[in-house]
SERO-4910 file (N, C-alpha, C, O; in steps of 0.05 Angstrom, whole numbers):
BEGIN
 pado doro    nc1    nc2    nc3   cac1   cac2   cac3    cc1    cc2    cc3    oc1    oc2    oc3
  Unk    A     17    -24      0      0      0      0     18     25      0     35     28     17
  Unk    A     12     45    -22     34     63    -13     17     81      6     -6     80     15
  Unk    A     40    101      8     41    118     29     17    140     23      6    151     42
  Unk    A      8    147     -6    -10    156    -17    -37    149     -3    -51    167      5
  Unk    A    -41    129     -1    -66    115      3    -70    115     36    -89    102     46
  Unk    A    -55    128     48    -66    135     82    -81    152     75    -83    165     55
  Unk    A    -98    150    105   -130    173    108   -111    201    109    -90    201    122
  Unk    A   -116    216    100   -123    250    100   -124    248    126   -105    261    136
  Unk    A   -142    234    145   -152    245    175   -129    238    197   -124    252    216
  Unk    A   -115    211    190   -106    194    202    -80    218    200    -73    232    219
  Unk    A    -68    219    170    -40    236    169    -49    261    184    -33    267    202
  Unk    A    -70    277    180    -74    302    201    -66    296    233    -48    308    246
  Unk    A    -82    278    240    -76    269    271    -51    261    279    -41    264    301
  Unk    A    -39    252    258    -13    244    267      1    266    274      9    269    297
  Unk    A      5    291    246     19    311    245     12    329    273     28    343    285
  Unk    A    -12    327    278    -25    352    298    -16    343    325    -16    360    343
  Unk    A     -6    317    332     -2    299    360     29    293    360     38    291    383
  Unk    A     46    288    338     75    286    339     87    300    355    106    291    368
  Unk    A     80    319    356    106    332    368    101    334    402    120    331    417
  Unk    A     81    337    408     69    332    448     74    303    441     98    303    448
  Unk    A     70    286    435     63    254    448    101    260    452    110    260    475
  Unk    A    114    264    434    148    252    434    161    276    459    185    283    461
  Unk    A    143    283    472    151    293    493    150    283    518    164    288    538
  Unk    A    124    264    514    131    244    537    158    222    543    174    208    530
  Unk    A    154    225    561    177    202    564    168    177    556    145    168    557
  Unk    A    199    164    543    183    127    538    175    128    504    180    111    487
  Unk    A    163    150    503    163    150    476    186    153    450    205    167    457
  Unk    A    187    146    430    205    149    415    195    147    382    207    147    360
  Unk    A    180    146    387    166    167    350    131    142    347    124    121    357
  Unk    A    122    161    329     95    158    316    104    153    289    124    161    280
  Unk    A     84    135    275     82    138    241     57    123    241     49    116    263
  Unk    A     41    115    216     30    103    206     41     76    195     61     74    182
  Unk    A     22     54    203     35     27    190     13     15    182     -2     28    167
  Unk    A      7     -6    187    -17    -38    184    -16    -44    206      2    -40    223
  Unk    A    -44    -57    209    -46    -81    232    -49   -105    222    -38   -111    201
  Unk    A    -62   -120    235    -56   -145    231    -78   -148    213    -76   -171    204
  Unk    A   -101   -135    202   -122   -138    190   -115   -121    167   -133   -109    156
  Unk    A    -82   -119    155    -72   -106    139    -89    -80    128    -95    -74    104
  Unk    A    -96    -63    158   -118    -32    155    -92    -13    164    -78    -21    183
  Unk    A    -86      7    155    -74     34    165    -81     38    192   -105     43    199
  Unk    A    -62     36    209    -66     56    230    -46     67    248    -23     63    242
  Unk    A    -49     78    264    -25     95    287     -9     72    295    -16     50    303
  Unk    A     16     82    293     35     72    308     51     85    330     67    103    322
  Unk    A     51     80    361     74     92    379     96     74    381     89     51    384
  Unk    A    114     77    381    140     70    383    152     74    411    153     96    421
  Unk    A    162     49    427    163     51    452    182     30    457    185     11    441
  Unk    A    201     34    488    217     11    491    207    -16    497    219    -37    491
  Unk    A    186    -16    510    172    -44    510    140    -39    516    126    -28    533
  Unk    A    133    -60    487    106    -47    496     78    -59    512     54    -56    513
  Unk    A    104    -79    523     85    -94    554     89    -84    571     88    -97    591
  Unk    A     95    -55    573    106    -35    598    103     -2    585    122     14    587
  Unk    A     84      3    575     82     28    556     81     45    582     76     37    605
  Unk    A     88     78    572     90     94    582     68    102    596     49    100    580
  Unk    A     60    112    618     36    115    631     19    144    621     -4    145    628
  Unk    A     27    159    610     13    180    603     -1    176    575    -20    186    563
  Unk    A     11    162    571      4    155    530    -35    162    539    -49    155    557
  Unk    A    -41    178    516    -75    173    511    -86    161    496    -77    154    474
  Unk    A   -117    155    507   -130    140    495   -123    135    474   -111    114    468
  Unk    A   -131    153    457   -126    158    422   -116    174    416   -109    189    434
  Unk    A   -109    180    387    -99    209    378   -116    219    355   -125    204    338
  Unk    A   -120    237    355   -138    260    352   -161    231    338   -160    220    316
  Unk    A   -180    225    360   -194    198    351   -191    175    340   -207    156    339
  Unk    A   -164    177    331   -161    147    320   -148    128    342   -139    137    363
  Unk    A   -148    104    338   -141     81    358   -110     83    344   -105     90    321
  Unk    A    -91     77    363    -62     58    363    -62     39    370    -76     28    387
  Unk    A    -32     26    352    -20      2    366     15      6    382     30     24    377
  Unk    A     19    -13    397     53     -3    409     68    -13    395     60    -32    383
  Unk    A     92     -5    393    106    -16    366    133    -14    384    137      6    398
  Unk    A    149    -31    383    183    -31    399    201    -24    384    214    -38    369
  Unk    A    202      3    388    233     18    366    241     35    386    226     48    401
  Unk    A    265     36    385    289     51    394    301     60    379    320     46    371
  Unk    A    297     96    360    316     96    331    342    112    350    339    129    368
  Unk    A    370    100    337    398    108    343    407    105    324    405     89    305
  Unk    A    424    134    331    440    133    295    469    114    301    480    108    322
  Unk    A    477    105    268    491     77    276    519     89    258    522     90    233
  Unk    A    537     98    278    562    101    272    581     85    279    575     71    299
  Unk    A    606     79    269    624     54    281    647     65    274    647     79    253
  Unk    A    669     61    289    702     56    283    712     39    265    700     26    248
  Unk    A    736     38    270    750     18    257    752    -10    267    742    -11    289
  Unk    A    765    -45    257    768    -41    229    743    -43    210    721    -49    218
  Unk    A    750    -38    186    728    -55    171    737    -78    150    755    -82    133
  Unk    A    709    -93    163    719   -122    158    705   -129    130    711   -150    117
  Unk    A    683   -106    122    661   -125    107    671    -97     83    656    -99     63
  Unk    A    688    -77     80    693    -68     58    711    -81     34    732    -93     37
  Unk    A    698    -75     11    712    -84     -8    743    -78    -20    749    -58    -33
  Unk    A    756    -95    -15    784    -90    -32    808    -84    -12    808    -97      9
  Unk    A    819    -74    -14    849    -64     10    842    -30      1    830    -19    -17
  Unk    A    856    -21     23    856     11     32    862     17      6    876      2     -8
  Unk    A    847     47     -5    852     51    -29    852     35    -57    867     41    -75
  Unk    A    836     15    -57    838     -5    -77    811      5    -91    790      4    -78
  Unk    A    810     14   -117    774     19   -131    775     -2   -147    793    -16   -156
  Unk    A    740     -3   -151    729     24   -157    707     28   -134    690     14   -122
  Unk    A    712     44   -134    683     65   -105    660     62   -118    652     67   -141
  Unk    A    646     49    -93    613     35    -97    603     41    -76    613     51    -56
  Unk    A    569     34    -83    562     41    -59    557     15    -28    558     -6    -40
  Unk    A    554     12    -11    557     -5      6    590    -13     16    603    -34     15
  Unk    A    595      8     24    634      3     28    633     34     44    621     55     39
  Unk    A    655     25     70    660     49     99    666     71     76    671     67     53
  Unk    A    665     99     92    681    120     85    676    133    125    664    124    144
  Unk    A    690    152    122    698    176    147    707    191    144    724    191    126
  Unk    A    703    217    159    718    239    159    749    232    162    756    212    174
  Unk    A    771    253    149    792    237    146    804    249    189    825    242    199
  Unk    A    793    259    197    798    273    225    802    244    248    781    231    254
  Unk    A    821    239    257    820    224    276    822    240    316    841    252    325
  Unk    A    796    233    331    796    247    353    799    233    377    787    212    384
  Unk    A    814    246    388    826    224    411    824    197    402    807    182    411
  Unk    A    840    190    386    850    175    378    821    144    365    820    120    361
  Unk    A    803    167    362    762    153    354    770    159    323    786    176    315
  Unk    A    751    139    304    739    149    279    718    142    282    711    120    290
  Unk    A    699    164    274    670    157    260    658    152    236    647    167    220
  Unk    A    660    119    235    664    113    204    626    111    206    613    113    227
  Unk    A    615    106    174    598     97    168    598     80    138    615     64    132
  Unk    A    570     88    118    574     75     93    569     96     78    558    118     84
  Unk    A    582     82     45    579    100     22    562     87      8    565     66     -4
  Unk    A    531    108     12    508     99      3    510     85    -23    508     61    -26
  Unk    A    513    102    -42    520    105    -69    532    121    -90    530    145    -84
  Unk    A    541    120   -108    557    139   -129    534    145   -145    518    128   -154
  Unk    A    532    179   -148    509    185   -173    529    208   -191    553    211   -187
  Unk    A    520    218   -204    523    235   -219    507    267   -205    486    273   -193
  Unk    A    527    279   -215    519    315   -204    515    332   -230    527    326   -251
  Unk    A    505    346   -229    486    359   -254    511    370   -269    505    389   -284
  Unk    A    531    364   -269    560    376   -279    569    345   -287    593    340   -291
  Unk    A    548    326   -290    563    303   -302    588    282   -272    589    257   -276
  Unk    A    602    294   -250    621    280   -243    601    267   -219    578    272   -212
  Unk    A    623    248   -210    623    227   -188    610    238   -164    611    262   -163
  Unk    A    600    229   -149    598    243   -127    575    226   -105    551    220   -110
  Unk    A    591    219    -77    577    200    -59    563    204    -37    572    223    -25
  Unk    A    545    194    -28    521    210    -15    526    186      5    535    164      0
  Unk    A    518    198     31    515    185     70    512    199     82    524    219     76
  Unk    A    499    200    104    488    214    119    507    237    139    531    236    146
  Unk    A    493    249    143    504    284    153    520    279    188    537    294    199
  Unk    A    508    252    200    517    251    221    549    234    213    566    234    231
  Unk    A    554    222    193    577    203    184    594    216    184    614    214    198
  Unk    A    588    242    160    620    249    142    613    285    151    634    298    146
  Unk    A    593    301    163    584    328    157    607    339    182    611    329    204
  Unk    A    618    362    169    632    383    179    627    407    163    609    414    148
  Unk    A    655    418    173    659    440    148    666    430    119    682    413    112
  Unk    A    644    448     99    648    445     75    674    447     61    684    470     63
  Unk    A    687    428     49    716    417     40    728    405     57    753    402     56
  Unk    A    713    396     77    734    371     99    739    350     82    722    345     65
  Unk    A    761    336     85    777    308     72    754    297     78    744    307     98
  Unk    A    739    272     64    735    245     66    748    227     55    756    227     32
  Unk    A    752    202     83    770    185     74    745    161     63    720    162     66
  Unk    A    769    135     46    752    118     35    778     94     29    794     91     10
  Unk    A    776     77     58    761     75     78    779     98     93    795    116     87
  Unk    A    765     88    117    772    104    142    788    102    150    798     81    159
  Unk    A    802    133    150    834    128    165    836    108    194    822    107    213
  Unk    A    862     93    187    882     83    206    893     95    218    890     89    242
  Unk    A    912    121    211    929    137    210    916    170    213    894    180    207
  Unk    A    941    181    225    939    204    225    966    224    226    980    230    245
  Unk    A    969    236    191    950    230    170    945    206    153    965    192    150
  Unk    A    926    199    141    915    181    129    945    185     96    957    205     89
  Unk    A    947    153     86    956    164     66    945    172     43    922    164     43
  Unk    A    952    186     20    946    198      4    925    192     -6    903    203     -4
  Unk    A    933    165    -21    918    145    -29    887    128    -22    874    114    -38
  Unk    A    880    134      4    857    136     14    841    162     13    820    161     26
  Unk    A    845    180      5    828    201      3    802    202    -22    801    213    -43
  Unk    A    791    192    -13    760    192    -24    747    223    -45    738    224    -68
  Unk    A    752    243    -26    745    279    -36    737    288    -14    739    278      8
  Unk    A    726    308    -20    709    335     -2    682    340     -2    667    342    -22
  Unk    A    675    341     31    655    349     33    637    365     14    647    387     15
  Unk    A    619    366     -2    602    381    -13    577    408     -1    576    433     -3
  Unk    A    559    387     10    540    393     20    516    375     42    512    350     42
  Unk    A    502    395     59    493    377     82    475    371     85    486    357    102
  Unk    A    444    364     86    412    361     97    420    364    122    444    364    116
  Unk    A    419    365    138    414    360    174    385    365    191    366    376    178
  Unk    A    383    360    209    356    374    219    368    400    234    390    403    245
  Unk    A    352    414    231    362    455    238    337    469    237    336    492    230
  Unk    A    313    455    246    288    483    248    287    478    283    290    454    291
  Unk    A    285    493    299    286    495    321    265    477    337    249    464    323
  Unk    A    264    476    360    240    461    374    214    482    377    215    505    384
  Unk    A    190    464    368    163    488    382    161    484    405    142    497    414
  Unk    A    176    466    429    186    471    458    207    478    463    226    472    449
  Unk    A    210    492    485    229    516    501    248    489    496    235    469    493
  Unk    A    269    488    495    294    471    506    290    444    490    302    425    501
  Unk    A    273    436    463    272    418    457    290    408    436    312    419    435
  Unk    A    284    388    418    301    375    401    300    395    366    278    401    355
  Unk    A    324    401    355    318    415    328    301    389    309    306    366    312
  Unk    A    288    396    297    274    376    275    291    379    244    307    394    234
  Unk    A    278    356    238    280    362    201    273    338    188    265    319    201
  Unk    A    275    337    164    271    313    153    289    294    135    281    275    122
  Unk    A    321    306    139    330    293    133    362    292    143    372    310    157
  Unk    A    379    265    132    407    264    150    424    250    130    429    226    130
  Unk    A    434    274    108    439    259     87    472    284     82    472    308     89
  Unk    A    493    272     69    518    280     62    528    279     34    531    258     22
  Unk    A    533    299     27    543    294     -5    577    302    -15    582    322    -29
  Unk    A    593    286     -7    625    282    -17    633    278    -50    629    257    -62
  Unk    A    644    300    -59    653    296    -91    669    281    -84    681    281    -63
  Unk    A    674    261   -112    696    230   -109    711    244   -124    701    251   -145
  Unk    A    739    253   -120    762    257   -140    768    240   -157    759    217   -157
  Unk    A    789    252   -178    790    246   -207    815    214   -199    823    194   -211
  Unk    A    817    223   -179    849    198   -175    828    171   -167    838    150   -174
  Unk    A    806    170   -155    796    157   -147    763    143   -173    742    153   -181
  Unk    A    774    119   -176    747    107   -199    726     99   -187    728     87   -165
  Unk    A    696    104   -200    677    107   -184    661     89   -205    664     93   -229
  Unk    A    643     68   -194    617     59   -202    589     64   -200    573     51   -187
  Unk    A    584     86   -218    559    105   -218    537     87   -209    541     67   -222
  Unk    A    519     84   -196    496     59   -180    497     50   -179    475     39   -175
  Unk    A    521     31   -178    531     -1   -168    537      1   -126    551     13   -111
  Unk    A    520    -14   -124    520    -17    -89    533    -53    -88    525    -72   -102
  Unk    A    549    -52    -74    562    -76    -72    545   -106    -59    537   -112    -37
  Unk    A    545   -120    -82    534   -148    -73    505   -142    -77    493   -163    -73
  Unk    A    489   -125    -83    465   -116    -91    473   -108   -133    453   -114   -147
  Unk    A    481   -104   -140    491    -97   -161    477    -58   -169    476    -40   -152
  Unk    A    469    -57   -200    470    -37   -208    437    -20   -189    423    -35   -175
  Unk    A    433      2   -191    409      9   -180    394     20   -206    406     38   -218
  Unk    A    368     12   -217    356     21   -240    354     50   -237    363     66   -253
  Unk    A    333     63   -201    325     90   -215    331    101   -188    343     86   -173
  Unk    A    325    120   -182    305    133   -160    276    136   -155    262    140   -174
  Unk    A    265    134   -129    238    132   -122    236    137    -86    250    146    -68
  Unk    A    214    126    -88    209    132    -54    198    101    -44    186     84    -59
  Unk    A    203     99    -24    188     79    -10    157     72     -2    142     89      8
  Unk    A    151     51     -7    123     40      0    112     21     25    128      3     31
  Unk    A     96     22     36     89      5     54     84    -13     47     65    -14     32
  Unk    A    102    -42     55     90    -62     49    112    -79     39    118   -102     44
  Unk    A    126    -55     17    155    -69     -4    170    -85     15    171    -83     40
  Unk    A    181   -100      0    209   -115      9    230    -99      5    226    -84    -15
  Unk    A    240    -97     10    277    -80     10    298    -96      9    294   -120      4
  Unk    A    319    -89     13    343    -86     18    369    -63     20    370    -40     11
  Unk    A    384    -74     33    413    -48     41    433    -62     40    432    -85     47
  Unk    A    454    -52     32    480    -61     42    495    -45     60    504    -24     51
  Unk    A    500    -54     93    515    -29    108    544    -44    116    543    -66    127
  Unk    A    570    -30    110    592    -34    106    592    -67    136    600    -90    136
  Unk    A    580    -50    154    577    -67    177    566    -98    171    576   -119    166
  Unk    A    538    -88    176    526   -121    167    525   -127    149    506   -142    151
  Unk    A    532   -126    126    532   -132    106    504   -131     89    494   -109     93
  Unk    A    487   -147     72    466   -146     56    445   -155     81    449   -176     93
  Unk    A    421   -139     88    397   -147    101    378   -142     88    382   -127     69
  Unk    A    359   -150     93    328   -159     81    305   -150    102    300   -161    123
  Unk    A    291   -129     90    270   -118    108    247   -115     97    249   -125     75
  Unk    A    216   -103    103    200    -92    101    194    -68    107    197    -60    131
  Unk    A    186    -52     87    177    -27     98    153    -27    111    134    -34     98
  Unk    A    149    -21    134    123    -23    152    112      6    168     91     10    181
  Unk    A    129     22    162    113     47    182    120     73    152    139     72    136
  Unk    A    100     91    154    100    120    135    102    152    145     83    152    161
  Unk    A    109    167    145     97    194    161    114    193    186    114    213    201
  Unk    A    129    170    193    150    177    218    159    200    229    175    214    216
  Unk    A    151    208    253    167    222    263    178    205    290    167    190    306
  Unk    A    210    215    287    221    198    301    237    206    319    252    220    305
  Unk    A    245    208    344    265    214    360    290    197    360    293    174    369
  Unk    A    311    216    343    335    198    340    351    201    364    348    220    379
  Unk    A    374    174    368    387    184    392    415    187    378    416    181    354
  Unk    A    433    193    389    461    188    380    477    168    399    472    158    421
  Unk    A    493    168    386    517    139    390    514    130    421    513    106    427
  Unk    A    513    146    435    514    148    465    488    143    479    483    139    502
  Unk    A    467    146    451    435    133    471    418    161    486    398    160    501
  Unk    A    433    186    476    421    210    485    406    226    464    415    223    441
  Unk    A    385    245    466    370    250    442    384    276    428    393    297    438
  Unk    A    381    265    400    394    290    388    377    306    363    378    330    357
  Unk    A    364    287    353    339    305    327    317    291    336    314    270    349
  Unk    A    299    310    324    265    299    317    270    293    286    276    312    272
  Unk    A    268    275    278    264    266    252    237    264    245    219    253    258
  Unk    A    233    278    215    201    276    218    198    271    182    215    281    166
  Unk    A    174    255    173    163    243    148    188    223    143    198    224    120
  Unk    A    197    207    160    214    176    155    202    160    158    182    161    172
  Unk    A    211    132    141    195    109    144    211     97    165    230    108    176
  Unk    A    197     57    172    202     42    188    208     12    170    193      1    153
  Unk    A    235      3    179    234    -19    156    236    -36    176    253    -30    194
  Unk    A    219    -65    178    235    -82    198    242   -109    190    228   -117    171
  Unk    A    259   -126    200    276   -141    195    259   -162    180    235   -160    185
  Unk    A    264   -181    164    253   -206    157    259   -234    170    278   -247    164
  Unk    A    250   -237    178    253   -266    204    259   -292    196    244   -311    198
  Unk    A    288   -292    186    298   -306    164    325   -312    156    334   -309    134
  Unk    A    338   -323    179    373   -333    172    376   -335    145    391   -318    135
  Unk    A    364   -351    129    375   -349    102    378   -324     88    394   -323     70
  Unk    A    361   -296     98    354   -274     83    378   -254    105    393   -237     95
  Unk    A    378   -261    128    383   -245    140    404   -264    162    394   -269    184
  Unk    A    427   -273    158    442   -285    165    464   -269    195    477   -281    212
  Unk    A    460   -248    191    462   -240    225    450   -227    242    458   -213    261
  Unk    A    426   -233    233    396   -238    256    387   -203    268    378   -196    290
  Unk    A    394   -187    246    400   -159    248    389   -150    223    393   -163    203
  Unk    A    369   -122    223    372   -104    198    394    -92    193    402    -93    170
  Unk    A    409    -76    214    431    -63    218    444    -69    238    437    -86    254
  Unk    A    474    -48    242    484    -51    263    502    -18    261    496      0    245
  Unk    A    519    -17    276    530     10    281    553      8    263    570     -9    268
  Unk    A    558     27    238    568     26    206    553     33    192    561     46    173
  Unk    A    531     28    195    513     20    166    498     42    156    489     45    134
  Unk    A    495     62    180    491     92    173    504    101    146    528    102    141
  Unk    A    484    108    131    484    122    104    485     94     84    497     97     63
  Unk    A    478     77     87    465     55     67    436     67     54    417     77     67
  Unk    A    440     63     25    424     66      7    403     36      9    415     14     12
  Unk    A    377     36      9    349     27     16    346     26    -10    348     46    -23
  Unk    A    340     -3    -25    334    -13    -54    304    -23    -47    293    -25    -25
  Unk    A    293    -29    -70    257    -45    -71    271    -66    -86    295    -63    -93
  Unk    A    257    -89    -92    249   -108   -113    262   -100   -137    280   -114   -146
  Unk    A    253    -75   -152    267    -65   -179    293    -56   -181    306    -49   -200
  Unk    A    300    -58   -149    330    -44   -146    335    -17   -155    356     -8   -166
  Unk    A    309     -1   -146    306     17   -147    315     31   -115    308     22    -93
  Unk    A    332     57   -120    342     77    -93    314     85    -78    301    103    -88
  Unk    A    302     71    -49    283     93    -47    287    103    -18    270    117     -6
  Unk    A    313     95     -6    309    109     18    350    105     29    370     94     19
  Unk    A    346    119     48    373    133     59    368    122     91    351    133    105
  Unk    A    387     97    101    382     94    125    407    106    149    432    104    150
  Unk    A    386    121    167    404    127    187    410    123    214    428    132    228
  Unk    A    387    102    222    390     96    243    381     58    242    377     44    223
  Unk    A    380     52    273    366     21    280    369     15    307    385     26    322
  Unk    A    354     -2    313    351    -15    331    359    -48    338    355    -62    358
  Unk    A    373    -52    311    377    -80    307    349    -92    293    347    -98    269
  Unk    A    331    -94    309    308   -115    295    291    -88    265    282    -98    244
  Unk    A    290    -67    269    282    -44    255    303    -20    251    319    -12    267
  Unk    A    298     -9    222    323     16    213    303     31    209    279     24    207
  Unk    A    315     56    207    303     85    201    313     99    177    335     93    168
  Unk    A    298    116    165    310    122    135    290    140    126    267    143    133
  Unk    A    306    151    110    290    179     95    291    167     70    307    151     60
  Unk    A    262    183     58    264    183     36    280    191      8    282    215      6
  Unk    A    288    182     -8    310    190    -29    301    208    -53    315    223    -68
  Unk    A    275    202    -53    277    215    -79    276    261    -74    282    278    -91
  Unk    A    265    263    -45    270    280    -45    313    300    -35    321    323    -38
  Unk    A    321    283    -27    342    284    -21    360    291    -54    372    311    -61
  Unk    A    356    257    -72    365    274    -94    359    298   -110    375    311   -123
  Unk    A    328    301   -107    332    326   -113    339    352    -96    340    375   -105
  Unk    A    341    347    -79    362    370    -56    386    376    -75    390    392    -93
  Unk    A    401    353    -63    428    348    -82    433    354   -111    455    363   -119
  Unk    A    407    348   -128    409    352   -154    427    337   -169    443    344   -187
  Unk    A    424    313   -159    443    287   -177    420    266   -183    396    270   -177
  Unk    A    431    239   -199    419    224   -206    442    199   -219    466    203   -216
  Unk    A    434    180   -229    443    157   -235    450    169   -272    461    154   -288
***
């Protein structure tokens, strides 16, 4: 079912109640999903929801919910990496393979993944992951992979920062979380470095761009866990992300909910994600781009939509 096909009333209520409910404690985001009678309806998101938060109400703006167990954290990781392709500096640059800021701090890297290689309206290379992975100041080094060293050698330098999405509209509470709707990074790939324009690794080429649907099957490749297998199940997300440390840092708002497929063969380390996999590109069935994941909980990831991001960016395949 796509995302189209929710009630008018249902998306009102959501939007009009998001932002008080994720103020209670215990909570940790609203969207729209299915029930079990495959009907649209409210979703709260909570750490356990045989122990839900005591203030939660009845309904929201009249409609009934269900509790749903998500914890979204954004999923950054260090070194090494085990599941990138090739030796340090070895191309061609794809998508599903670490990159990092080339900055090593107290002696930490904050690696993540390189969603994918698209094209920039000037024709060149250029790799997209999320704003919490690689975002600084515009023309910071990104490495590919992630420095060892400090400095990194030559030869691992990936390019420069481009440009950022982040969330940056303020809280409509005194002292609250900035919002936005997206957590996405855009690094030009230098000329020394060969790039595979929509090739995501072990997923192969990506046909298009699009958005996600409720219901689709997916896939990701995150440098970390390698290839997982999900469903998209929640729409209209707004989400309370945490950072690395489990403390709140954005309201994320119009993200979906993908969760895991219950399935060793599909999903062989019993995980959608894990902490790396931040800025993995979100494929359908057609192997089509339709989402940007930035967070998880292990059994469920978080992710924005793509097709508005590329056009932020103004690139394409």
């Amino acid at each position: 079912m796509p995302p189209d096909d929710v009630p008018i009333e249902m998306a009102a209520a959501l939007n009009a109640n998001a932002f008080g409910l994720l103020q209670l404690e215990g909570v940790n985001g609203i969207d729209v999903g299915v029930d079990d009678t495959d009907a649209y309806t409210l979703r709260i998101l909570v750490n356990d929801p045989g122990d839900p938060p005591a203030a939660l109400p009845e309904s929201i703006g009249g409609f009934p919910y269900i509790l749903v167990a998500g914890r979204p954290q954004l999923e950054q990781a260090g070194i090494p990496d085990q599941k990138t392709y090739g030796m340090p500096g070895t191309d061609p640059i794809m998508g599903g393979i670490q990159l990092a800021p080339a900055a090593i701090v107290d002696g930490n890297v904050h690696a993540g993944t390189l969603g994918c290689v698209f094209h920039d309206s000037a024709g060149s290379p250029v790799a997209v992951s999320n704003a919490h992975v690689i975002c600084g100041a515009v023309g910071n080094t990104i490495q590919q992979p992630a420095p060892q060293t400090d400095p990194a050698p030559p030869i691992e330098r990936l390019g420069s920062l481009r440009q950022c999405l982040a969330p940056d509209t303020p809280s409509l509470f005194p002292g609250g979380l900035v919002s936005g709707f997206f957590d996405a990074a855009l690094c030009a790939v230098d000329g020394a470095r060969t790039a595979k324009v929509g090739t995501i690794a072990d997923l192969g080429a990506a046909t298009a761009i699009s958005s996600p649907q409720v219901g689709s099957v997916v896939r990701k490749r995150g440098y970390s866990t390698g290839v997982s297998h999900g469903v998209v199940e929640g729409t209209l997300g707004a989400y309370v992300a945490l950072d690395h440390d489990g403390s709140p840092l954005w309201m994320m708002l119009g993200q979906v909910s993908i969760v895991m497929i219950p399935d060793l063969g599909l999903n062989p380390e019993g995980v959608w994600s894990r902490s790396g996999d931040s800025g993995s590109v979100v494929v359908n069935e057609s192997n089509e781009i339709v989402a940007l994941h930035w967070g998880g909980d292990g059994l469920r990831g978080y992710a924005s939509d793509f097709a508005p991001i590329a056009f932020g960016f103004g690139i394409g395949l």
